[in-house]
N, CA, C and O atoms as a printed pandas DataFrame, in Angstrom:
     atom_number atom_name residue_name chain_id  residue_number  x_coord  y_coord  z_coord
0              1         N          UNK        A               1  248.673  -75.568  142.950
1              2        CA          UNK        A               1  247.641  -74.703  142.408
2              3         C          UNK        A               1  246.977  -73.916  143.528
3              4         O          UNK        A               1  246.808  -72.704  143.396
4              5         N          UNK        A               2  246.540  -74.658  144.789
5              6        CA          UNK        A               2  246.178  -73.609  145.729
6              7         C          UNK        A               2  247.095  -72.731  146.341
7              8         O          UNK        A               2  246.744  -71.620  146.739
8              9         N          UNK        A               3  248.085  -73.096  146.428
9             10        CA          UNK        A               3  248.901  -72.083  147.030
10            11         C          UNK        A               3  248.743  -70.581  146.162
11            12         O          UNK        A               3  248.291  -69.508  146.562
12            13         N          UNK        A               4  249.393  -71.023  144.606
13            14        CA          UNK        A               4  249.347  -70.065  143.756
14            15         C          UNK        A               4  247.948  -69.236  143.814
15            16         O          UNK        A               4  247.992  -68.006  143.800
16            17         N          UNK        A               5  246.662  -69.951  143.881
17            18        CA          UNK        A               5  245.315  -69.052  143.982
18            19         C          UNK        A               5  244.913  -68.397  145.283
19            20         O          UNK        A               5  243.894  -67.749  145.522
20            21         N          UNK        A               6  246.113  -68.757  146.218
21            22        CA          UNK        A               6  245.733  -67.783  147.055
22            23         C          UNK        A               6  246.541  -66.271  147.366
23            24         O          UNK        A               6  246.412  -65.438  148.264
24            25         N          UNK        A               7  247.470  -66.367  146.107
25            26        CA          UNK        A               7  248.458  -65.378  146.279
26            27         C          UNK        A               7  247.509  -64.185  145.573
27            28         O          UNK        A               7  247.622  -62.963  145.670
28            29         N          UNK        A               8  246.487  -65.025  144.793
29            30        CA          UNK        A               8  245.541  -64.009  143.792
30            31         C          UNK        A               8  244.491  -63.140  144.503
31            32         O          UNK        A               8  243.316  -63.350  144.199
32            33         N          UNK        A               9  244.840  -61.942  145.647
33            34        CA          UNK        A               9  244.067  -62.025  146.129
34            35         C          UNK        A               9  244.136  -60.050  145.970
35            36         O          UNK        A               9  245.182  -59.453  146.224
36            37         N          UNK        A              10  242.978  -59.382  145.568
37            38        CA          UNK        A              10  243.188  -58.001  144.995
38            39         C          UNK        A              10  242.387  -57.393  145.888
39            40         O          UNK        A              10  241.339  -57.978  146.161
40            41         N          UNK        A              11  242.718  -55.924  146.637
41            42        CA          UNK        A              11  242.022  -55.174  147.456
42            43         C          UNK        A              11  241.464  -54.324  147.112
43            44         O          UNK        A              11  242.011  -54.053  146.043
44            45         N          UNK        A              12  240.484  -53.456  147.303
45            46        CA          UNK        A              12  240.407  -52.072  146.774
46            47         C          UNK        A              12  241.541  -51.094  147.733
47            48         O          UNK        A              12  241.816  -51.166  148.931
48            49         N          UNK        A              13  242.014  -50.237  146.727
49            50        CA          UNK        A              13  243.068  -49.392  147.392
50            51         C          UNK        A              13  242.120  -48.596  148.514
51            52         O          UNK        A              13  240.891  -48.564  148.441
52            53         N          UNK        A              14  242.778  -48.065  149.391
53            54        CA          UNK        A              14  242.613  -47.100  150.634
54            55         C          UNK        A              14  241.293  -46.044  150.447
55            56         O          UNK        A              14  240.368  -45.668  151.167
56            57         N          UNK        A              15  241.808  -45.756  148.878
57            58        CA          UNK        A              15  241.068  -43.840  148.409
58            59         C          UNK        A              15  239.425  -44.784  148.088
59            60         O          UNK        A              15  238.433  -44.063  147.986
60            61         N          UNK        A              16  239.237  -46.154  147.962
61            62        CA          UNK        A              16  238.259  -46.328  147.528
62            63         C          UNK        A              16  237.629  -46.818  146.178
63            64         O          UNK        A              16  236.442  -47.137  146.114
64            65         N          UNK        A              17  238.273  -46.852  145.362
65            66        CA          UNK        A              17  238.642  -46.788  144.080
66            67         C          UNK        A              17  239.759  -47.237  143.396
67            68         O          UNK        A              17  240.846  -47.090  143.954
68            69         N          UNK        A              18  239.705  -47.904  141.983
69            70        CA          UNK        A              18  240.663  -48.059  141.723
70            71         C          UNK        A              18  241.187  -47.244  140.264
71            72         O          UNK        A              18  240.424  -46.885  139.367
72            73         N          UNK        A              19  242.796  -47.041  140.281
73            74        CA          UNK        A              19  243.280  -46.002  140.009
74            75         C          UNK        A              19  243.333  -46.485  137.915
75            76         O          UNK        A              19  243.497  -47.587  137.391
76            77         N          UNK        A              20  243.165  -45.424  137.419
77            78        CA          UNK        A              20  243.053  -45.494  135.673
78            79         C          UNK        A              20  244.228  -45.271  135.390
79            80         O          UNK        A              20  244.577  -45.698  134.289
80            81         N          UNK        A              21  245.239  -44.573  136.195
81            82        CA          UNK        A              21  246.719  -44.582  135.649
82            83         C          UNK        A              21  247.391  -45.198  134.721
83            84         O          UNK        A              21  247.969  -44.812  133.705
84            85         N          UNK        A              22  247.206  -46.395  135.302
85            86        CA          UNK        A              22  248.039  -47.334  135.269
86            87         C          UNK        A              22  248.755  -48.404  136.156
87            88         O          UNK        A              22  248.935  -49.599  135.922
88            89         N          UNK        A              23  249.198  -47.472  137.495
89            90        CA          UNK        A              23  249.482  -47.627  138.651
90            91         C          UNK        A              23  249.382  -48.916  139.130
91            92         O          UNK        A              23  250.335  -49.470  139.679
92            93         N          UNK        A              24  248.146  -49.520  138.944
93            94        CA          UNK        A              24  247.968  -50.558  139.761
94            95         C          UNK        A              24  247.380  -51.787  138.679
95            96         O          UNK        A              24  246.516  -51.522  137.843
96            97         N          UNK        A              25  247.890  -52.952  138.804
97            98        CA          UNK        A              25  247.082  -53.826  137.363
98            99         C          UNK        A              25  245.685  -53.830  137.422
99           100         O          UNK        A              25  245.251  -53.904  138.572
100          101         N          UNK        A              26  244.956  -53.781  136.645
101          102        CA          UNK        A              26  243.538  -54.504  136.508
102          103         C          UNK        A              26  243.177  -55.679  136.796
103          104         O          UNK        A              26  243.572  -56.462  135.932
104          105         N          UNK        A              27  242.603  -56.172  137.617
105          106        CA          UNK        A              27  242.788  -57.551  137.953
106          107         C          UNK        A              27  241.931  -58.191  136.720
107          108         O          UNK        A              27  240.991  -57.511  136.308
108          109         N          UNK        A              28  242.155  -59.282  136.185
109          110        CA          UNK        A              28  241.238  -59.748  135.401
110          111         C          UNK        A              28  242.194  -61.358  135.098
111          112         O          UNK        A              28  243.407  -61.571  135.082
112          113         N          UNK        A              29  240.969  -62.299  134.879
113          114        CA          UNK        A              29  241.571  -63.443  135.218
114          115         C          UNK        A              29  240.877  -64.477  133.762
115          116         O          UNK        A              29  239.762  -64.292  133.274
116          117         N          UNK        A              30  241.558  -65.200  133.449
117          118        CA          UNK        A              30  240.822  -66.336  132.133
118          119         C          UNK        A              30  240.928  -67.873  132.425
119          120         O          UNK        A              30  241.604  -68.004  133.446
120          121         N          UNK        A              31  240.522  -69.105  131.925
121          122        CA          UNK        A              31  241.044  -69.982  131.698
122          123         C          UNK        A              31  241.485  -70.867  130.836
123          124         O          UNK        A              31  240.564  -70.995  130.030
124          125         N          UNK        A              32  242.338  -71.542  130.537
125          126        CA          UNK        A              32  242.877  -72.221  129.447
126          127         C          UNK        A              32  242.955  -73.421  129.546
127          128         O          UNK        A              32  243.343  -74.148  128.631
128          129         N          UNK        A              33  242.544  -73.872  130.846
129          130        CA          UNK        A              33  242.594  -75.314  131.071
130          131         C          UNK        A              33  243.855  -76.057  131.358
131          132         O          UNK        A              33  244.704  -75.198  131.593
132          133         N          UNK        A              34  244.389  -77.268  131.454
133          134        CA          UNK        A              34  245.703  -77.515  131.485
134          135         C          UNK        A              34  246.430  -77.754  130.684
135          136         O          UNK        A              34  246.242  -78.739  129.969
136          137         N          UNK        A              35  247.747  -76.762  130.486
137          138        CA          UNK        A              35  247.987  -76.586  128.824
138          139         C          UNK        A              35  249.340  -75.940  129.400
139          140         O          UNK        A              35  249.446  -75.016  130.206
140          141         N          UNK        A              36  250.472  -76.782  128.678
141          142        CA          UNK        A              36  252.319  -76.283  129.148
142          143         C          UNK        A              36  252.149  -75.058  128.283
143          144         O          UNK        A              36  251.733  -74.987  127.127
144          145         N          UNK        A              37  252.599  -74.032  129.167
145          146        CA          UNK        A              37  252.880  -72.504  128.333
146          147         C          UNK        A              37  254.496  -72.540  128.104
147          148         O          UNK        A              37  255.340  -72.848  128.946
148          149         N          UNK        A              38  254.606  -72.338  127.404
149          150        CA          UNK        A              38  256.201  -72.592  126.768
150          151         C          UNK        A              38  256.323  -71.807  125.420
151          152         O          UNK        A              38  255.311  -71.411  124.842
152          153         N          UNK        A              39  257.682  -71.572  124.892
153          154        CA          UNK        A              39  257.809  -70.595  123.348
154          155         C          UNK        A              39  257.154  -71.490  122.278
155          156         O          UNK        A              39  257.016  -70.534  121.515
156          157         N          UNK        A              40  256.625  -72.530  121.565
157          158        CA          UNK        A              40  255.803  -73.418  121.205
158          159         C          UNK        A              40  254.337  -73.092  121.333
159          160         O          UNK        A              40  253.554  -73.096  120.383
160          161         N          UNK        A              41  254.023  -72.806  122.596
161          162        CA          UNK        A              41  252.226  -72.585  122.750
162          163         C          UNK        A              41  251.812  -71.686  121.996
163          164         O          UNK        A              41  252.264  -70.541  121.992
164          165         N          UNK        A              42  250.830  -72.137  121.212
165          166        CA          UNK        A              42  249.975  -71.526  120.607
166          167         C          UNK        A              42  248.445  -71.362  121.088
167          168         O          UNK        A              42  247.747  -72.201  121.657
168          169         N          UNK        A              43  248.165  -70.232  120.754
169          170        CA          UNK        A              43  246.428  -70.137  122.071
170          171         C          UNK        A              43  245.891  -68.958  121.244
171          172         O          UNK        A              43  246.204  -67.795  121.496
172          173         N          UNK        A              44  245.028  -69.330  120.199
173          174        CA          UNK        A              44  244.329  -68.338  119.882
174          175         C          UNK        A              44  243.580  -67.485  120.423
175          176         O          UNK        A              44  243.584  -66.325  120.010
176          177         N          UNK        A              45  242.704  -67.918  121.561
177          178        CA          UNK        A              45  241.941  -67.214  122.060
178          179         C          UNK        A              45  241.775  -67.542  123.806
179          180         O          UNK        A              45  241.779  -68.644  124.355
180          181         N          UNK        A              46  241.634  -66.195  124.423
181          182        CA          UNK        A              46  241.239  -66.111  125.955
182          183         C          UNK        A              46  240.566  -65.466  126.355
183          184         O          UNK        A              46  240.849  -64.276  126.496
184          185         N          UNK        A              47  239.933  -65.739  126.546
185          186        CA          UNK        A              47  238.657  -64.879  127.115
186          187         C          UNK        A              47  238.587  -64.516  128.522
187          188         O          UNK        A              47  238.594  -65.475  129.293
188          189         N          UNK        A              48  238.527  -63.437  129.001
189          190        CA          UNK        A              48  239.271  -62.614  130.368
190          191         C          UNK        A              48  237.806  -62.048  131.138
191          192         O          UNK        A              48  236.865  -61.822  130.376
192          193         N          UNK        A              49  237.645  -61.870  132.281
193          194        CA          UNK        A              49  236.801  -61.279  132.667
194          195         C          UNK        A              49  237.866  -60.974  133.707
195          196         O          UNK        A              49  238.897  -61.427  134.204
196          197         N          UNK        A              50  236.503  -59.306  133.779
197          198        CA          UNK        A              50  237.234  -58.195  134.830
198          199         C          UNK        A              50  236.885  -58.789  136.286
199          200         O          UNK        A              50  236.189  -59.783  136.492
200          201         N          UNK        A              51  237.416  -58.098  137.112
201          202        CA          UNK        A              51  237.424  -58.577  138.295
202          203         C          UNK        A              51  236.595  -57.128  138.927
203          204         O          UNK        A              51  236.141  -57.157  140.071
204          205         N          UNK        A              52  236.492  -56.179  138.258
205          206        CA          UNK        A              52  236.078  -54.588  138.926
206          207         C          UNK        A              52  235.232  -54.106  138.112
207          208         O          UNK        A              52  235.239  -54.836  137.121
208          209         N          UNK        A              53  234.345  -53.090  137.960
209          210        CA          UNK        A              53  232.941  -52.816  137.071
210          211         C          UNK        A              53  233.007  -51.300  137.013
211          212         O          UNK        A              53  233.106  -50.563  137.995
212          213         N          UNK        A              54  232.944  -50.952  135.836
213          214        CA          UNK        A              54  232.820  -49.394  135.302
214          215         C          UNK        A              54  231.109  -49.244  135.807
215          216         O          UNK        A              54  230.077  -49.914  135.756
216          217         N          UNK        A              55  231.616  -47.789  136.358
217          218        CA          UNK        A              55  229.735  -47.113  136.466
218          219         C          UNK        A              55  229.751  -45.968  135.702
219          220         O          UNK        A              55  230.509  -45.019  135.905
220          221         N          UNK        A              56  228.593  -46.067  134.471
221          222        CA          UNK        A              56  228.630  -45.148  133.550
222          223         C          UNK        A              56  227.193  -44.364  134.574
223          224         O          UNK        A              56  226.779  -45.091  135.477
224          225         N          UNK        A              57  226.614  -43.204  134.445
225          226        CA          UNK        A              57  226.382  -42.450  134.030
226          227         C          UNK        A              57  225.570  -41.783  132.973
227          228         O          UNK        A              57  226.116  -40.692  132.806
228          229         N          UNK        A              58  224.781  -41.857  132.357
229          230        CA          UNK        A              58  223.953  -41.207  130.942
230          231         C          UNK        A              58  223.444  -40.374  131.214
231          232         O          UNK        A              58  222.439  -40.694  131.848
232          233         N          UNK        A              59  223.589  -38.939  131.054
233          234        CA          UNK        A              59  222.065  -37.651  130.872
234          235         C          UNK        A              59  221.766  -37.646  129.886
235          236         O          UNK        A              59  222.565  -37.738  128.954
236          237         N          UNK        A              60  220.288  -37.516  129.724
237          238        CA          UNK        A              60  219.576  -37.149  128.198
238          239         C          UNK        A              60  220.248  -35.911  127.948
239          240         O          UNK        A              60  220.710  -35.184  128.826
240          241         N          UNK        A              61  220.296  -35.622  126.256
241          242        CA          UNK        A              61  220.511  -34.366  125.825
242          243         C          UNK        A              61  219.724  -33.830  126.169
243          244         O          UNK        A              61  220.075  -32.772  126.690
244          245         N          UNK        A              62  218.419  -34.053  126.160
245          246        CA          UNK        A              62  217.512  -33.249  126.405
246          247         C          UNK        A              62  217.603  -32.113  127.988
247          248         O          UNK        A              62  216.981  -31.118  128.361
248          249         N          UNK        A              63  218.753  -32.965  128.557
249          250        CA          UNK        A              63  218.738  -32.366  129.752
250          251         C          UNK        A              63  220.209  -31.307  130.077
251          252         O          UNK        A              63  221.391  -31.590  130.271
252          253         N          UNK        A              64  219.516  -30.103  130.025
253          254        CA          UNK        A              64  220.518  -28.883  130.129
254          255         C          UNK        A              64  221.073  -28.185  131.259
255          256         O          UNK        A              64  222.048  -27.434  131.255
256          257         N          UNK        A              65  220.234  -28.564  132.366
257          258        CA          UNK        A              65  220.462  -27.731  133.964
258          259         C          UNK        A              65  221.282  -29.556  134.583
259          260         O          UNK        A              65  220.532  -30.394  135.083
260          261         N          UNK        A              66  222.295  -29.747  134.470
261          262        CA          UNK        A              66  223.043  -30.779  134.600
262          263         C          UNK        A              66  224.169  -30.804  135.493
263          264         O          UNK        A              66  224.772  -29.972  134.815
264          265         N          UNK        A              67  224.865  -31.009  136.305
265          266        CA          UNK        A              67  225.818  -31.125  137.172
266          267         C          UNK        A              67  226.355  -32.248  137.658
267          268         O          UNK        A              67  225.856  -32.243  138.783
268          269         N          UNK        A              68  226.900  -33.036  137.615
269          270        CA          UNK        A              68  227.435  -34.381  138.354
270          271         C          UNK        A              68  228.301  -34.066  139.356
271          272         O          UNK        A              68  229.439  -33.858  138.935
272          273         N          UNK        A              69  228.176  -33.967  140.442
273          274        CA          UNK        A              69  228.818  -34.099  141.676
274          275         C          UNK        A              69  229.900  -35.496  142.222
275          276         O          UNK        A              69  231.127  -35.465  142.312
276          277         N          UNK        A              70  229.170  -36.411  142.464
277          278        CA          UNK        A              70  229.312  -37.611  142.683
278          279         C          UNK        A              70  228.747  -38.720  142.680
279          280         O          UNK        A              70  227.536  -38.513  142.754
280          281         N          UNK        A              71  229.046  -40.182  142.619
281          282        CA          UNK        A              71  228.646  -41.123  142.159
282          283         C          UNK        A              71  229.013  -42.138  143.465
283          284         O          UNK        A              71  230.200  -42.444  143.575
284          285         N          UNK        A              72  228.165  -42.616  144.351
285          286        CA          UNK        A              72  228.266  -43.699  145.236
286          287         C          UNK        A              72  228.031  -45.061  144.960
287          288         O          UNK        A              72  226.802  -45.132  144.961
288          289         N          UNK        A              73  228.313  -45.767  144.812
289          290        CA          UNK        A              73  228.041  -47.484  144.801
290          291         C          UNK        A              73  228.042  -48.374  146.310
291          292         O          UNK        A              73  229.035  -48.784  146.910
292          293         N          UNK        A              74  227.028  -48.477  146.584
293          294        CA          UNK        A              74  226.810  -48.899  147.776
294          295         C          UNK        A              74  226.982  -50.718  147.778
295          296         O          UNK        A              74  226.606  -51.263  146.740
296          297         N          UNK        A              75  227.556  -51.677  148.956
297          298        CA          UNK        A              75  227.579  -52.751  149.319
298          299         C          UNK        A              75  228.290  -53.776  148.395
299          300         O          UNK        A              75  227.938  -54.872  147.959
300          301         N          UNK        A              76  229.559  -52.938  148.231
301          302        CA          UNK        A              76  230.554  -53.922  147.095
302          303         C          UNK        A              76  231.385  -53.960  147.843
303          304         O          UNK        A              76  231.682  -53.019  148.578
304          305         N          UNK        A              77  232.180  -55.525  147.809
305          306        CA          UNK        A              77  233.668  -56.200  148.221
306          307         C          UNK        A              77  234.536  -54.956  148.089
307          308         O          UNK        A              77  234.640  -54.084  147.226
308          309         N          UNK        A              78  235.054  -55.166  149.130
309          310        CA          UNK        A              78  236.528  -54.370  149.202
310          311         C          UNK        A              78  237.757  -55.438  148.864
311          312         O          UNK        A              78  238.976  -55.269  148.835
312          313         N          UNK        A              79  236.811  -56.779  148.586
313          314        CA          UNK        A              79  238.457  -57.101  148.881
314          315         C          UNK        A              79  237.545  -58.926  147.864
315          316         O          UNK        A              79  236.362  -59.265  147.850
316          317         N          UNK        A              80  239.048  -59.766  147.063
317          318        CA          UNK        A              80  238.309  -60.919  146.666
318          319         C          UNK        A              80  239.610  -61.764  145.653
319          320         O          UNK        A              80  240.805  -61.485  145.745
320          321         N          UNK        A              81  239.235  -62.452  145.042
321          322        CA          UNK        A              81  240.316  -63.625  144.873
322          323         C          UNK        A              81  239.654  -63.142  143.096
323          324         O          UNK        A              81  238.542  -62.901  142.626
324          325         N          UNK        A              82  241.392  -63.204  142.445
325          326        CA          UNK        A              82  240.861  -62.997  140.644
326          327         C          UNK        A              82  240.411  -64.033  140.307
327          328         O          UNK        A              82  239.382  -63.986  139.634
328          329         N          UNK        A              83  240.737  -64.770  140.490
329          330        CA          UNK        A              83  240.196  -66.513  140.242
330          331         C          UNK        A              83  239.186  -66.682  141.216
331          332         O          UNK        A              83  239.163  -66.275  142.378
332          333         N          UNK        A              84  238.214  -67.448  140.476
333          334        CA          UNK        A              84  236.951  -67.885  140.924
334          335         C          UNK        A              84  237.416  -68.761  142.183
335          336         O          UNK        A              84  238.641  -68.747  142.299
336          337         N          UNK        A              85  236.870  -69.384  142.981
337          338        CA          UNK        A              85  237.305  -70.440  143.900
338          339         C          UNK        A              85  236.139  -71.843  144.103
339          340         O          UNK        A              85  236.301  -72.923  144.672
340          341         N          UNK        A              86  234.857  -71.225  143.311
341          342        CA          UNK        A              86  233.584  -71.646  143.545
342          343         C          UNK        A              86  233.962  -73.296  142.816
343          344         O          UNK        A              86  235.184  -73.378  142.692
344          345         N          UNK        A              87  233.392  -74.319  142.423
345          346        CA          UNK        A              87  233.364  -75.210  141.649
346          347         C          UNK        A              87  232.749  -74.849  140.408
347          348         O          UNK        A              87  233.374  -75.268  139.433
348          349         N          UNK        A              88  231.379  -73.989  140.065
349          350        CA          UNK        A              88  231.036  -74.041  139.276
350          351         C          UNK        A              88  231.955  -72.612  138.254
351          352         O          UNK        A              88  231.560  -72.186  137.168
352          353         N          UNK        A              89  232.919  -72.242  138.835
353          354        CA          UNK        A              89  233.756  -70.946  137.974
354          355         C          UNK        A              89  234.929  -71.427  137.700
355          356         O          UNK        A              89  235.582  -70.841  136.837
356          357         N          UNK        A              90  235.506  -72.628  138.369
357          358        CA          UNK        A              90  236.868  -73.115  138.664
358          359         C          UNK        A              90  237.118  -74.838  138.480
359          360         O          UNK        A              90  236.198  -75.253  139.184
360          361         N          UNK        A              91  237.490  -75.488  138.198
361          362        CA          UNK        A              91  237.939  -77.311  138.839
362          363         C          UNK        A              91  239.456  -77.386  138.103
363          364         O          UNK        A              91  239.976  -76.834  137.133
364          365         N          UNK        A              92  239.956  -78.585  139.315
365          366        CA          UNK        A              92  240.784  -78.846  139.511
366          367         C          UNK        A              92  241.519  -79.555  138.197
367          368         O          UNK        A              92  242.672  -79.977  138.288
């Protein structure tokens, strides 16, 4: 298991950003606990969290002299593991 969680390990690309293409997976990670995945498994439900965060943006309508240039996000990981590693996100 550690070996495998350390292969989980996602960068931000070069440009800064990551790409909506397609291009590159979304990192996003769930758990299921310990459970044989095989043609048999059945798993109704997984619940996934992202590993990366949309920044929306809102202008009031009210507001008409409007321009968006650019959008900075200051003091975020460039770099981190999809899987939690903590005890309280993760156990063995």
């Amino acid at each position: 298991k550690a070996a495998a969680l350390a292969a989980l390990t996602a960068a931000v690309p070069a440009e800064g950003k990551w790409p909506v293409d397609g291009s590159k997976p979304f990192p996003m990670w769930g758990d299921i606990g310990t459970k044989t995945i095989n043609e048999t498994t059945e798993i109704k439900n997984i619940n996934l969290l992202r590993m990366v965060a949309r920044v929306d943006v809102v202008v009031p309508t009210a507001v008409t002299n409007f321009k968006l240039s650019s959008v900075y996000v200051y003091n975020y990981n460039t770099q981190g593991t999809v899987v939690p590693t903590t005890a309280a996100g993760l156990t063995d």
